[in-house]
C-alpha positions as CSV (number, residue, x, y, z in Angstrom):
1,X,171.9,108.9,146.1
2,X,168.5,110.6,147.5
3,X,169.3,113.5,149.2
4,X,168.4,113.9,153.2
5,X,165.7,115.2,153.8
6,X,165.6,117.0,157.5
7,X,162.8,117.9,160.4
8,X,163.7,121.1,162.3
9,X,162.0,122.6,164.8
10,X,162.5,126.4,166.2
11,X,165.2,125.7,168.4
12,X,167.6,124.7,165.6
13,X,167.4,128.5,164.5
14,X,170.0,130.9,164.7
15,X,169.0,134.4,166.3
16,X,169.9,136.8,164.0
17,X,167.2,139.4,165.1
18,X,166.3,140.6,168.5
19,X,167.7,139.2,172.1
20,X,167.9,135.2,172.7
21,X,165.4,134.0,175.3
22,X,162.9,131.1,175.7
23,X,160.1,132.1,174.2
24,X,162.1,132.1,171.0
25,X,162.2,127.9,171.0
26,X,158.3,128.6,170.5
27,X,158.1,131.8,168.0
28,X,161.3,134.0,166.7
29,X,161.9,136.2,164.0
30,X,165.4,136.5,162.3
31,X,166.8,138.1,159.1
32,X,168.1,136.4,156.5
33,X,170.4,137.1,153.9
34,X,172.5,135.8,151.1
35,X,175.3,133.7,153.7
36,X,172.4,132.5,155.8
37,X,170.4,131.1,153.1
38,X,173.0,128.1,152.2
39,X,174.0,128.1,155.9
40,X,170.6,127.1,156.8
41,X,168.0,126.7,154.2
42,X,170.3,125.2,151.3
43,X,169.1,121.4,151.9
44,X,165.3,119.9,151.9
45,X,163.8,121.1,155.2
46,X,160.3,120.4,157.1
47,X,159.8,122.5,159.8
48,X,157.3,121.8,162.9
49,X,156.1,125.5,162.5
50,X,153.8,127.7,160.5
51,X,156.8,129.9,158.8
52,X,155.6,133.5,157.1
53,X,158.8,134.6,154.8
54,X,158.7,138.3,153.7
55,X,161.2,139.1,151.0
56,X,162.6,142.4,151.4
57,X,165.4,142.6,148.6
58,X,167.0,140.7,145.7
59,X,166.0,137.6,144.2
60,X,165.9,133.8,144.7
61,X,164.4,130.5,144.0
62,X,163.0,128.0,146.4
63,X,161.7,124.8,146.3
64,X,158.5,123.9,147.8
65,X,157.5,120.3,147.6
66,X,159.4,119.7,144.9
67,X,158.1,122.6,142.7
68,X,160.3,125.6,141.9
69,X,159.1,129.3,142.7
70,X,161.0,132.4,141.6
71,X,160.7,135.3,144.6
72,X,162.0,138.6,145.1
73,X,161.0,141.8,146.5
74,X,157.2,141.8,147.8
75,X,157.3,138.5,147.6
76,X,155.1,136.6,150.7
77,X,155.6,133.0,151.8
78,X,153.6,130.8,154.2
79,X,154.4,127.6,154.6
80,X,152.8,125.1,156.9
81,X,154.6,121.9,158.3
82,X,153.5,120.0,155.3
83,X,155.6,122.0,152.9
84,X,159.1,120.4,152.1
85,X,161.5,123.3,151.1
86,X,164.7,124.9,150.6
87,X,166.5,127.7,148.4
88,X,168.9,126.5,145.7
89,X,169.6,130.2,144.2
90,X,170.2,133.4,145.6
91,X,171.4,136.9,144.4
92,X,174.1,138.6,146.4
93,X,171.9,141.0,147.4
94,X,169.1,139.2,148.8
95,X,167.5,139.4,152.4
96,X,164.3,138.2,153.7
97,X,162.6,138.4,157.3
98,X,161.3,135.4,158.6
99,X,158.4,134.6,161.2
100,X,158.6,130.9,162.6
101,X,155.9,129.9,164.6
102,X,155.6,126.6,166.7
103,X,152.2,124.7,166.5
104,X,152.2,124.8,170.1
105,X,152.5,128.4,170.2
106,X,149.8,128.4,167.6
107,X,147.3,126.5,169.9
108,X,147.4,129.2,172.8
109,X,145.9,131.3,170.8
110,X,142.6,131.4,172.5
111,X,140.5,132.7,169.6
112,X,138.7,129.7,167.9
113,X,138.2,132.8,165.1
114,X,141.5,132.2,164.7
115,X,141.6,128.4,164.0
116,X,138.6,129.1,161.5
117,X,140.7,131.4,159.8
118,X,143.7,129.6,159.4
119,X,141.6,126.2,158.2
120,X,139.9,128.4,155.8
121,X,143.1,129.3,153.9
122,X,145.0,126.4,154.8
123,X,144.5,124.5,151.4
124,X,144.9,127.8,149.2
125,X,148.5,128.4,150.7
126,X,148.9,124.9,150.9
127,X,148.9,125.0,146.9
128,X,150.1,127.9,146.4
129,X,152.0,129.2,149.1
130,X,153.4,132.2,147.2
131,X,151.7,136.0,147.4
132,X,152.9,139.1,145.4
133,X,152.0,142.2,147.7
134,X,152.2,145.7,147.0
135,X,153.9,148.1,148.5
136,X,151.4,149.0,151.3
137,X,150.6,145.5,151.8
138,X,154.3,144.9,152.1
139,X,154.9,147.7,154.6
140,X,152.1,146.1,156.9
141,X,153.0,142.8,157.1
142,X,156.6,144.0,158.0
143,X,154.9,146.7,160.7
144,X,153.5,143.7,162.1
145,X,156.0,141.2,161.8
146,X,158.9,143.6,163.6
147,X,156.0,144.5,166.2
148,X,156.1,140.5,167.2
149,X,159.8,140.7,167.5
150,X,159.6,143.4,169.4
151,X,157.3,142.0,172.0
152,X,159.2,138.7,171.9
153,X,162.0,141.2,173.3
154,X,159.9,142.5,175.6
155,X,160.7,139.8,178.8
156,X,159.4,142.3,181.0
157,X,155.9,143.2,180.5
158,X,153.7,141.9,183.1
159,X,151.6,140.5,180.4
160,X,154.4,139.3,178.0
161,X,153.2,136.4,176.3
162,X,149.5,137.9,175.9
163,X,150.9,140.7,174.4
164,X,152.7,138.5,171.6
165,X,150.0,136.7,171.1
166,X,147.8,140.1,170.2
167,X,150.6,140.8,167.8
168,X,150.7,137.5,166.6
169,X,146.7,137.5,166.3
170,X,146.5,141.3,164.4
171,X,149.4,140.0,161.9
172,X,147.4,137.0,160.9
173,X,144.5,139.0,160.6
174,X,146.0,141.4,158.3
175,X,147.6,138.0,155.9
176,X,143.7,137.0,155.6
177,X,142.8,140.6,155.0
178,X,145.2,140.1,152.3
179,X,144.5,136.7,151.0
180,X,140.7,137.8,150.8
181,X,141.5,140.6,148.4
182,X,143.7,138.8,146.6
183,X,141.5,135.3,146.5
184,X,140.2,134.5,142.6
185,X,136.7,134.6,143.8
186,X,137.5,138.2,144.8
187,X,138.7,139.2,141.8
188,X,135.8,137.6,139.8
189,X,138.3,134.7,138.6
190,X,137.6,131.3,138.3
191,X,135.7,128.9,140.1
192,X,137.0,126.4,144.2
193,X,139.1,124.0,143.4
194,X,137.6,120.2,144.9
195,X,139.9,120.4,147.7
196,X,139.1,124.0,148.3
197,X,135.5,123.5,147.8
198,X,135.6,120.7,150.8
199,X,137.4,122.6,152.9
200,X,135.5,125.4,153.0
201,X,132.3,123.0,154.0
202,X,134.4,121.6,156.6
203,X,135.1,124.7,157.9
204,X,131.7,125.5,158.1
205,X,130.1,122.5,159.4
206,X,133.4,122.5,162.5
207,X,132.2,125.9,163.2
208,X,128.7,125.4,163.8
209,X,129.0,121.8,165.3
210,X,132.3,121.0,167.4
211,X,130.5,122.4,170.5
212,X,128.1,119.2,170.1
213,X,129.4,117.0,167.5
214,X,133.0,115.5,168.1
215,X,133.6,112.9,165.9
216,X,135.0,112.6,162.5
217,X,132.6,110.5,161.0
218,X,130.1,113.0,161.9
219,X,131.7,116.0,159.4
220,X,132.1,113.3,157.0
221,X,128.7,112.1,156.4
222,X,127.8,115.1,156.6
223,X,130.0,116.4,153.5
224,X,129.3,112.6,151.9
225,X,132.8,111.4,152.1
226,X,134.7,109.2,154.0
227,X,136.2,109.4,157.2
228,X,139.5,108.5,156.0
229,X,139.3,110.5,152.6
230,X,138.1,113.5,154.5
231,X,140.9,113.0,157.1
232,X,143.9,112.7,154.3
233,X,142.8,116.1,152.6
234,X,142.8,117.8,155.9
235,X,146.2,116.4,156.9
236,X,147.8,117.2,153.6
237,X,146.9,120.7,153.5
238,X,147.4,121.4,157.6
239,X,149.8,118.9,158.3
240,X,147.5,117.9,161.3
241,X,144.0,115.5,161.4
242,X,140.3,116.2,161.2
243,X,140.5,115.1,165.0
244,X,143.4,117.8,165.7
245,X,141.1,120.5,164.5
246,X,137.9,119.6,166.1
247,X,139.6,119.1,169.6
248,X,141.7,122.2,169.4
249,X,138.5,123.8,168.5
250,X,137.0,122.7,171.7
251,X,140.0,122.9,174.3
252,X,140.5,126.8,172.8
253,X,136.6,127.0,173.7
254,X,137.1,125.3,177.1
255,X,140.0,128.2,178.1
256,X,137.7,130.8,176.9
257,X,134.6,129.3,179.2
258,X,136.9,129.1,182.0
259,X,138.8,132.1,182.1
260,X,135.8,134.2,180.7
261,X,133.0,132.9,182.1
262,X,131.3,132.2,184.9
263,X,130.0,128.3,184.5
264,X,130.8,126.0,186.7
265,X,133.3,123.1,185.4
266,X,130.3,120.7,185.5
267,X,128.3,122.9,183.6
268,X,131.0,123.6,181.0
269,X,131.8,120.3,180.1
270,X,127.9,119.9,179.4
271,X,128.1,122.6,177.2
272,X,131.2,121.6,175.0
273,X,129.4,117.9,175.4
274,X,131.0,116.0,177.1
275,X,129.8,113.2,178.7
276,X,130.6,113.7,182.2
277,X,133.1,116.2,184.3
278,X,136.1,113.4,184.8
279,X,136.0,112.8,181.0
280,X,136.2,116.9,180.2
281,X,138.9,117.0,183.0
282,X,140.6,114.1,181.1
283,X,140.6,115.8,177.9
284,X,141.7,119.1,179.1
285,X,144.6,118.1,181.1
286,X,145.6,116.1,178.1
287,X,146.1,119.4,176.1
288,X,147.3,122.0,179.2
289,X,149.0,119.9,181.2
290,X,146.6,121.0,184.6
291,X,143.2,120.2,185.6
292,X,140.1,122.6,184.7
293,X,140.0,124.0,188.1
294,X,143.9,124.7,188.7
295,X,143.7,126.3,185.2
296,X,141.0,128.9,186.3
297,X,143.1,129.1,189.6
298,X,145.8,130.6,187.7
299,X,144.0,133.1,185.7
């Protein structure tokens, strides 16, 4: 009989760390150890979440879409909502910490840096979503991972969820900090995968174009592929479409514009190229739930 396999989002998490409260249904941090494991991770899991899994003692082994990976201490995990996993073995001694955060949370991030960065390395986690750290590297992904939990904790700071996001923002920093010293390139290994190499022009081309260009078809001509063949790669390695990126691009852009600048609503949906007010007004209360103008109201 095939085993189940299940979808989990954050709320289905048991708060072992820090004080339960709302915000933890969109980002929370827990400890896990040998009981918790088979508790809650012993049977094939997707979760709607980008999970970052620090292992601080012991040893294990944990499947990732299908493929078996030996961790212990040091050992760095980041695993996207395209990665099928669970453990199957664990020592008696063995405890991880755990970051889980929600793609919602992910997209109020208002830093498009921050979507470049996380497209950039989505296909080399995506493959291989295991890091060995040293010790210092260790010791500052933990700083910055209990610094989250921390703030999460922190219901009243007048500016609460801007403060986790910072946190949030500096940790991911530091994992790219990481991943770039670590990449092959870096180290004078080895040549881009395909899927890496695409990617990488993707990124590029979104970067210097989603302000004018918002079509797919447009990033794939441009890279000589297909829409759709562009599209699946993207979606395999995110777990979210070529569309998803270039629109989350441009409503992160839009908050920026309207909480940073001083453009009129008319003039910023000409910038971001649109082609009218209603239709940016459209698209933006699509994604935040309010209109352009009651958004800058509330800032």
């Amino acid at each position: 009989m095939k085993e189940k396999i299940h979808i989990k989002n954050i709320r289905e998490l048991s708060v072992t760390r820090g004080e339960s409260n709302d915000m933890r249904k969109k980002i929370n941090c827990i400890t896990i150890d040998h009981a918790d494991v088979y508790n809650q991770f012993s049977s094939a899991v997707y979760f709607d979440a980008i999970i970052s899994i620090l292992v601080l003692s012991g040893k294990a082994d944990i499947y990732i879409n299908y493929k078996s990976y030996p961790i212990s201490n040091n050992t760095l995990l980041i695993l996207s909502s395209a990665h099928l996993f669970h453990f199957y073995e664990c020592s008696k001694d063995f405890k991880c910490i755990c970051l889980f955060v929600s793609r919602d949370f992910i997209n109020e991030m208002d830093s498009t840096d921050m979507i470049y960065q996380r497209i950039k390395y989505g296909v080399r986690l995506y493959n291989t979503p295991i890091m060995f750290l040293n010790e210092n590297n260790k010791n500052i992904a933990l700083k910055r991972i209990n610094a989250i939990n921390e703030a999460i904790d922190n219901t009243g700071h007048f500016y609460y969820k801007e403060v986790i996001l910072n946190n949030l923002f500096a940790f991911y920093l530091d994992l790219s900090n990481i991943i770039e010293h670590n990449s092959p390139a870096s180290r004078g290994e080895g040549n881009p995968t395909r899927y890496e190499s695409i990617i990488k022009s993707f990124i590029e081309l979104l970067a210097a174009n989603y302000r004018e260009e918002h079509k797919v078809d447009f990033y794939a001509s441009q890279l000589n592929l297909s829409a759709h063949y562009l599209t699946l790669i993207v979606k395999r390695v995110t777990g979210q479409s070529v569309s998803d990126f270039i629109f989350e691009m441009l409503y992160s852009e839009s908050r920026t514009l309207l909480t940073h600048s001083k453009l009129s609503i008319q003039e910023i949906s000409s910038v971001l190229n649109f082609s009218d007010q209603s239709s940016f007004g459209k698209f933006f209360k699509r994604k935040a739930g309010i209109s352009p103008a009651d958004f800058r109201k509330k800032r």
